[in-house]
C-alpha positions as CSV (number, residue, x, y, z in Angstrom):
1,X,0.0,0.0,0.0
2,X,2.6,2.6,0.9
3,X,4.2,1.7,-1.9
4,X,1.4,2.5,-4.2
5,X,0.7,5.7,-2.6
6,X,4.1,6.9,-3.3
7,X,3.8,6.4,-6.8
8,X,0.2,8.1,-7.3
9,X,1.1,11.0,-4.0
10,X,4.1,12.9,-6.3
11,X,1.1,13.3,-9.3
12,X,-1.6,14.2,-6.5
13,X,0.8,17.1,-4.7
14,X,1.6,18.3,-8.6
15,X,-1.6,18.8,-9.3
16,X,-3.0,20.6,-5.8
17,X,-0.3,22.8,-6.3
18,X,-1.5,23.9,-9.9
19,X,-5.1,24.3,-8.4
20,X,-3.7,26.0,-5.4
21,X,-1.8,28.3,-7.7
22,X,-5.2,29.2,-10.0
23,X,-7.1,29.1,-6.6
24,X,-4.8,31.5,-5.1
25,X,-5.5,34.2,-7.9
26,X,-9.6,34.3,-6.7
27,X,-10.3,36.9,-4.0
28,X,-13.5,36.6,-1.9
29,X,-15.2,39.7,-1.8
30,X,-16.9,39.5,2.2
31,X,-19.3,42.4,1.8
32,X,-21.1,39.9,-1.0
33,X,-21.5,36.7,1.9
34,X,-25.5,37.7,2.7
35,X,-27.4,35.8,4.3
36,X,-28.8,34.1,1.5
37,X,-25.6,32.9,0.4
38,X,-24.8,31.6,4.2
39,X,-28.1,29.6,4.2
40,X,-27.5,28.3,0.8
41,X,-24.4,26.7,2.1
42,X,-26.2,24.2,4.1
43,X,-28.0,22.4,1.7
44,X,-24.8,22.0,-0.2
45,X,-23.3,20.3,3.5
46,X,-26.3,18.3,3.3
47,X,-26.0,16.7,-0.4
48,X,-21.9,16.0,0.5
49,X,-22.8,14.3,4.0
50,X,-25.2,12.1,1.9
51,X,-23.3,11.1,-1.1
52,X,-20.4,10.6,1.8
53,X,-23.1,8.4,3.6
54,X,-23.7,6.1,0.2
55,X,-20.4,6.3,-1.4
56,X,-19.4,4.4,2.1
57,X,-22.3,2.1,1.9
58,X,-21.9,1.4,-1.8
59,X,-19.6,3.1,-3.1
60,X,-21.4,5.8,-5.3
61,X,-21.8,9.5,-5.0
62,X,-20.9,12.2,-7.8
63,X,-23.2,11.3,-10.2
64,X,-25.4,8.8,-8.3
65,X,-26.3,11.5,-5.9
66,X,-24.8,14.7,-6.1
67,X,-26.0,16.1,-9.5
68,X,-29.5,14.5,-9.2
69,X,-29.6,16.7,-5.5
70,X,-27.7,19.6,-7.1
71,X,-30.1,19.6,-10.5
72,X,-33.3,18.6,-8.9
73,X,-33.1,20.1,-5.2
74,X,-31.4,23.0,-5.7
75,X,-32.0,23.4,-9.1
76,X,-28.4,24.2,-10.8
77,X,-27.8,24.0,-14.2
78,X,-26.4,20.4,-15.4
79,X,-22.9,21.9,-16.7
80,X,-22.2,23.5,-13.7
81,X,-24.1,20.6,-11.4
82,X,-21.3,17.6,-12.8
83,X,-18.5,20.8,-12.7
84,X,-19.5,21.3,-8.9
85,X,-19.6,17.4,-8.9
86,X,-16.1,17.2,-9.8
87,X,-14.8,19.8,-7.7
88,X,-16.1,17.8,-4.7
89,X,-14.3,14.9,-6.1
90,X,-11.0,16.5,-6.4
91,X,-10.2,16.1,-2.3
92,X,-9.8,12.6,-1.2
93,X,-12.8,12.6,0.2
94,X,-13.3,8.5,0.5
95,X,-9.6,8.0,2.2
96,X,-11.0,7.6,5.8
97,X,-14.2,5.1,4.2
98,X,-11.5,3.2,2.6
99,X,-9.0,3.0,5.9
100,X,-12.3,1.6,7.4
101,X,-12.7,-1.2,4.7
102,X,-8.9,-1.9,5.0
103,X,-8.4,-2.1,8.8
104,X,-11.3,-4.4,8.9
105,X,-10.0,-6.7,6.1
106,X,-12.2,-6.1,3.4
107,X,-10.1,-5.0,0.8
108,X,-6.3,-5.8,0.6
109,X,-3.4,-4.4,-1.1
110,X,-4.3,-5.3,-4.7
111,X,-7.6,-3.7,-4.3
112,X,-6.2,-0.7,-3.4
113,X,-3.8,-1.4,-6.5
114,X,-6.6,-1.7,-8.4
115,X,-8.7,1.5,-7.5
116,X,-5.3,3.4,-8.0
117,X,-5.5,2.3,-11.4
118,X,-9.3,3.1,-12.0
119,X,-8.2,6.8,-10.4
120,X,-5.7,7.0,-13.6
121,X,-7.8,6.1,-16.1
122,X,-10.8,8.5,-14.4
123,X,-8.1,11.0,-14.0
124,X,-7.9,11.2,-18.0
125,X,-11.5,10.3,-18.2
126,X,-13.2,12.9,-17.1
127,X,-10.9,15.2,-19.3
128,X,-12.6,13.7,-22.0
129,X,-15.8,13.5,-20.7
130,X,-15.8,17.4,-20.2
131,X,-14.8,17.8,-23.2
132,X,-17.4,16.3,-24.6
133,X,-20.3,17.4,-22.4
134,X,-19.6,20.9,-23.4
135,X,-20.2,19.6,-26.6
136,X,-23.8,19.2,-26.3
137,X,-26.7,20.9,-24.8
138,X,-27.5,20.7,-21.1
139,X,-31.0,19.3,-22.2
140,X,-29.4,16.2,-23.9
141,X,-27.2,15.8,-21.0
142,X,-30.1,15.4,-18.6
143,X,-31.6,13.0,-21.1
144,X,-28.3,11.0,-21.4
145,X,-27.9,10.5,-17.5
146,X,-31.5,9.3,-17.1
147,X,-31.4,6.4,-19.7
148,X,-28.2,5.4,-18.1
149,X,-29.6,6.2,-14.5
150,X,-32.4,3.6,-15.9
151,X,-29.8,0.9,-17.5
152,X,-28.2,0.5,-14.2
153,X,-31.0,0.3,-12.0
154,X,-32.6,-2.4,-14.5
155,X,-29.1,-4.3,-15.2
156,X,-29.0,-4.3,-10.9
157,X,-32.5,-4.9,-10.5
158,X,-32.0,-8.0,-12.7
159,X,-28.7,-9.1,-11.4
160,X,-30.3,-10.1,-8.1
């Protein structure tokens, strides 16, 4: 495990310094924080603690449950609801979930090899992805993830 983490941590710390670097530039302007903005923020609290709740159950949560919450709930446009989606992804938010699985022997060090590998190829992934999302309208998009929202739920429905 440490092993694989030292491979994958010198690509991580590269690229949190070039967001750091682009995040550095923003200035927060605190005569705009109203108090709409500071009660907006809990319902954002609310869809992460849930998708963290159900990505630790089953292992789902950016598209799953965050956009459907951010589209639906709060009503966000579906560009900037899988963009807001991503951001939340870019922390390692499942690293205490998955120290839970692996000190209670559920997944050993070629899982962990495994998911590194999945990280790579969603690491270049979602480059494409984006690329092509922006491609199209935000109407076919919502159209897109339902009839694969559907697929799965029929393939698992199915499967059982």
């Amino acid at each position: 495990m440490k092993r694989a983490l030292r491979r994958v941590s010198p690509l991580y710390m590269l690229f949190k310094a070039r967001l750091f670097c682009h995040l550095r530039s923003v200035t927060i302007n605190l005569e705009n924080l109203n108090e709409a903005y500071i009660m907006g923020v809990i319902p954002f609290l609310l869809t992460g603690f849930l998708a963290g709740i159900l990505s630790g159950i089953f292992g789902v949560g950016g598209g799953i449950i965050i956009i459907p919450m951010l589209t639906f709930l709060l009503k966000m446009p579906q560009h900037s609801a899988t963009g807001t989606s991503l951001i939340a992804l870019l922390l390692p938010v499942g690293a205490l979930a998955v120290w839970e699985y692996y000190s209670q022997g559920k997944i050993s060090s070629d899982n962990i090899r495994w998911g590194l590998l999945i990280a790579a190829g969603l690491f270049f992934g979602a480059l494409v992805g984006a690329k092509v999302a922006l491609l199209h309208s935000e109407q076919l998009l919502r159209r897109a993830f339902a009839v694969l929202m559907m697929l799965v739920a029929i393939k698992m429905w199915f499967k059982i």
